[in-house]
Every structure is written in C-alpha cells, then in structure tokens.
Backbone bond lengths (Angstrom), bond angles and torsions (degrees), N, CA, C in turn:
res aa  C-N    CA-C-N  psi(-1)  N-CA   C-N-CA  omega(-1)  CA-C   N-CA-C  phi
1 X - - - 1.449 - - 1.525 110.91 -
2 X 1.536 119.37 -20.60 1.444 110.87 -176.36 1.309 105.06 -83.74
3 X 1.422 137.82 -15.43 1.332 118.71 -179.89 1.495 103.96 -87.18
4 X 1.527 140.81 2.36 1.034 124.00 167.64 1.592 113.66 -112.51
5 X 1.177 117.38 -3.87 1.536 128.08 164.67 1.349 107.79 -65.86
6 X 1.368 111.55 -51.98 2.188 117.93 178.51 1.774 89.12 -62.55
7 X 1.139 110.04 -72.67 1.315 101.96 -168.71 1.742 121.68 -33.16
8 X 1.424 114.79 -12.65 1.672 100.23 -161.11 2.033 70.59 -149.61
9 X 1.677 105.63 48.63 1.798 98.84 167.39 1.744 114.80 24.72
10 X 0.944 126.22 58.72 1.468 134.14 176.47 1.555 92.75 -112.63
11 X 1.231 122.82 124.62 1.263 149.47 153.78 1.384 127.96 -59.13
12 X 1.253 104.12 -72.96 1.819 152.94 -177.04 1.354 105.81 -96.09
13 X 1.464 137.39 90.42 1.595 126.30 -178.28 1.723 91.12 -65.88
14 X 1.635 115.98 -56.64 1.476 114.68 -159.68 1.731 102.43 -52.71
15 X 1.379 120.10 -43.56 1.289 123.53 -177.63 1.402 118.27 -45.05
16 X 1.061 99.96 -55.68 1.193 117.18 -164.77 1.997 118.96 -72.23
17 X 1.507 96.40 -27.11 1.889 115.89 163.25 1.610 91.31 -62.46
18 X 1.350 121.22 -86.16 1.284 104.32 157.65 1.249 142.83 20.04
19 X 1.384 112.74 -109.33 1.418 125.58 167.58 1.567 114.26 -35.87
20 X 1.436 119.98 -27.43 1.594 137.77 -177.05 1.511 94.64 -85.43
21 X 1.248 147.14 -26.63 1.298 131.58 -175.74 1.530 106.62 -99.58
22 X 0.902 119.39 -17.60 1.538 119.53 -165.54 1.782 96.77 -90.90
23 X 1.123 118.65 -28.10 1.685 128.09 169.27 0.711 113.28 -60.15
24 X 1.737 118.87 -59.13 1.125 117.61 -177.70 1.745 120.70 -66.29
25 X 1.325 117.97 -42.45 1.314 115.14 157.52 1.644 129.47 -41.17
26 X 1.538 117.06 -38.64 1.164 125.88 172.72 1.320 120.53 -59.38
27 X 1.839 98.10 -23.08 1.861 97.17 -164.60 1.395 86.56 -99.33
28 X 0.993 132.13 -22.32 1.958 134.74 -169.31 1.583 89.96 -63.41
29 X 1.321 116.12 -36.01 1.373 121.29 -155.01 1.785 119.59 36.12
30 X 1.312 123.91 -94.35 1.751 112.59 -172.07 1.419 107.67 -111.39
31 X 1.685 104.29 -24.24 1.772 99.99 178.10 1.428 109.46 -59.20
32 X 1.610 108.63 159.35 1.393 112.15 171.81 1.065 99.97 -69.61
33 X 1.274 157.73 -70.57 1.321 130.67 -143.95 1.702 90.39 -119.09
34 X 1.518 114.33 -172.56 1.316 112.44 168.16 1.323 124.84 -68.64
35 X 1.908 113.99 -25.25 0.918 122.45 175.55 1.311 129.15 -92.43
36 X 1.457 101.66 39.77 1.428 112.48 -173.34 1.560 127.57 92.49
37 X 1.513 125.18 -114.34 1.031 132.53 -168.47 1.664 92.85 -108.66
38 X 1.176 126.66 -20.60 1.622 133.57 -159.77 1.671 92.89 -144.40
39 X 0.982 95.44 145.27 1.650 105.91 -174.62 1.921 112.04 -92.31
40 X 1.321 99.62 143.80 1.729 109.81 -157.52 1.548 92.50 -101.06
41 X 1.349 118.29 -148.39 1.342 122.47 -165.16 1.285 95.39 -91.83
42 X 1.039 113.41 -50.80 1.736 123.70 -166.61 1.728 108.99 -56.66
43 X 1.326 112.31 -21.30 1.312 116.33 -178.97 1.494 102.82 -93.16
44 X 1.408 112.66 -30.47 1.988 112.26 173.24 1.499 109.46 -72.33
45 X 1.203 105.09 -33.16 1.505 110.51 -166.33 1.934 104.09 -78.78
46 X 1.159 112.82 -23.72 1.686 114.26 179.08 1.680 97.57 -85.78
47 X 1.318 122.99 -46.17 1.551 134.16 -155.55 1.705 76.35 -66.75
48 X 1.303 130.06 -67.29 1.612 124.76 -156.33 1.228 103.99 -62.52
49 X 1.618 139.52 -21.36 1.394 159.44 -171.36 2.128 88.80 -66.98
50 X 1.505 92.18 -65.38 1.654 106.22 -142.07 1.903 77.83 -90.98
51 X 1.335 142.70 7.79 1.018 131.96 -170.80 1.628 91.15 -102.77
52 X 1.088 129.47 -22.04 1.684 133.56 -171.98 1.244 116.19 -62.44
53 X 1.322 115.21 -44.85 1.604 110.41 162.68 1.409 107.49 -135.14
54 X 1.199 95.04 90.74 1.658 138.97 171.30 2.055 90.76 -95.23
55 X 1.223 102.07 119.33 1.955 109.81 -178.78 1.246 116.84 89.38
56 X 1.594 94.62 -17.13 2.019 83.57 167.08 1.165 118.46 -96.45
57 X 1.158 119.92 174.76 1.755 118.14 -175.12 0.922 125.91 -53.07
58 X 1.605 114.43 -45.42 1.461 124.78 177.94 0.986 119.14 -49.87
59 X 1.810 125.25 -28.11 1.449 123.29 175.22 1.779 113.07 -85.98
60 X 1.316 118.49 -10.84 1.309 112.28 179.85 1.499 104.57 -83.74
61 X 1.527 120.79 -34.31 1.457 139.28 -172.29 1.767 103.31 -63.38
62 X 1.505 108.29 -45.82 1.410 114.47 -170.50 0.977 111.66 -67.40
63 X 1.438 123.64 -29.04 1.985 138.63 -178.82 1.487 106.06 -74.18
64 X 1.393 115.06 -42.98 1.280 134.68 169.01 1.864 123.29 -47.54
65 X 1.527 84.30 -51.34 1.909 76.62 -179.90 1.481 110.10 -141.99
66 X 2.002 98.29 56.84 1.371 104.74 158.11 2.155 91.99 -167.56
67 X 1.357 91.31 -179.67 1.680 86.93 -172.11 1.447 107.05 -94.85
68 X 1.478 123.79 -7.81 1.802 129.87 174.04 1.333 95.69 -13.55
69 X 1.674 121.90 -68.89 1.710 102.23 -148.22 1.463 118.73 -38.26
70 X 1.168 130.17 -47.58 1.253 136.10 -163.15 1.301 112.37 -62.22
71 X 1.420 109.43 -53.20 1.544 102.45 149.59 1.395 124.61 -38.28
72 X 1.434 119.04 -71.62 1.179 118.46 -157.94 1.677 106.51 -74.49
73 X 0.812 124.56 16.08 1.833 135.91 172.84 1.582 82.92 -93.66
74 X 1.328 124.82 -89.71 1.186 112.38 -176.26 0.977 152.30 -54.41
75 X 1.448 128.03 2.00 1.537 150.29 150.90 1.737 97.41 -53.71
76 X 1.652 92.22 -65.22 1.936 107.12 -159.61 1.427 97.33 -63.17
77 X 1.179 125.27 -33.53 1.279 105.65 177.78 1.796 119.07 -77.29
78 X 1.319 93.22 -35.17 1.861 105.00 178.56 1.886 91.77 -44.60
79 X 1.424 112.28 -38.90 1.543 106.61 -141.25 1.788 91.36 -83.86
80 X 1.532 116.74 -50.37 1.351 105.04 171.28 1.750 128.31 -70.07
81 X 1.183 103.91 7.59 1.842 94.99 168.74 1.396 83.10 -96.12
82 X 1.410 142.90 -9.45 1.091 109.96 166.58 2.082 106.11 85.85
83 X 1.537 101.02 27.63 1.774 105.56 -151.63 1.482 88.84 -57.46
84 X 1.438 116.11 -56.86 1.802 135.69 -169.44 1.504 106.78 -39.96
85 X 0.530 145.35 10.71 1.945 148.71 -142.60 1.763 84.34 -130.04
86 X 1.626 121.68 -64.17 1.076 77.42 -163.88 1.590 119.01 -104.41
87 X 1.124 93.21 48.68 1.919 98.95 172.66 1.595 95.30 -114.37
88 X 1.167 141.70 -9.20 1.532 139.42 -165.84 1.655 85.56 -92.36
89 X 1.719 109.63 -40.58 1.424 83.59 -167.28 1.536 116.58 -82.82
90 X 1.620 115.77 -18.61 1.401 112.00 139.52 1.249 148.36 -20.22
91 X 1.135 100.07 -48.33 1.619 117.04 -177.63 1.188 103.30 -92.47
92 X 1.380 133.70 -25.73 1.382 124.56 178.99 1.543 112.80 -79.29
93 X 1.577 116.66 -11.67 1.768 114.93 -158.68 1.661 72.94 -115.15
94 X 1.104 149.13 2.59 1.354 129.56 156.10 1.999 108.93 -88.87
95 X 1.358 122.85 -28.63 1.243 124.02 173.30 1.537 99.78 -74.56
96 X 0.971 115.29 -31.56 1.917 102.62 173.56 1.484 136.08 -92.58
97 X 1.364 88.44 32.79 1.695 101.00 -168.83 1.373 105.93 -104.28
C-alpha cells in the first residue's frame, strides 16, 4: 500500500478512506443512493470497493469516522433483495422486441 499511497501523496491511508467517504456522502447529497432512489453503477462499483474488507478494521474505523454505513447498509441490502434483477429483465424484453 505504500507504493501507491506516495504515488497519489497520501500520508494517512485511514485519513484519507475517510476524507473519500465524507465526499462521497457530500456528492450523494439527500438521495439514498447516488443513483437516486435505486442505486446506479457508481454506487455498485464503490459498495464492491468498500465490500473487500468488510471484518477488517479499516471497515469498522470507516463507519466510525464518517456517515457511509447507512449508505452502505442500503446498497448491501439493495444488492441482496436482488432489487436490479428486475429492471435487467426489463431491459432485456424491450431488446427482444
């Protein structure tokens, strides 16, 4: 991790996860997810990011000193009902028409 922390001036790795959740919260602003009411790619693509070390510290620390969890409860849960399933099959019975 230190040759890509120098590489991108990171000091503080924990700080800096940090400083990365609180942005991202800022840009989510009031919708639940970024993608609105239902979560877009950009919200799967961070959740699978921040889902990687899910049990290590860094993820209890990151819940700790920023507001993500709430988000990320509602991503993980969006992702096990499985919500996306039924707009793919939407989109697929409009490509087969």
């Amino acid at each position: 991790m230190r040759i890509a922390a120098s590489k991108h001036n990171i000091d503080d790795e924990r700080q800096a996860i940090y400083d990365a959740c609180k942005k991202w919260m800022k840009a989510k602003g009031d919708r639940v997810f970024m993608g609105g009411k239902e979560p877009n790619l950009a919200d799967l693509a961070l959740y699978g990011a921040i889902n990687s070390f899910v049990g290590c510290t860094a993820f209890k620390e990151m819940r700790e000193h920023s507001d993500i969890g709430t988000w990320y409860d509602a991503v993980h849960q969006a992702v096990h009902e499985k919500r996306g399933s039924a707009l793919l099959v939407k989109k697929c019975k409009a490509i087969n028409k």
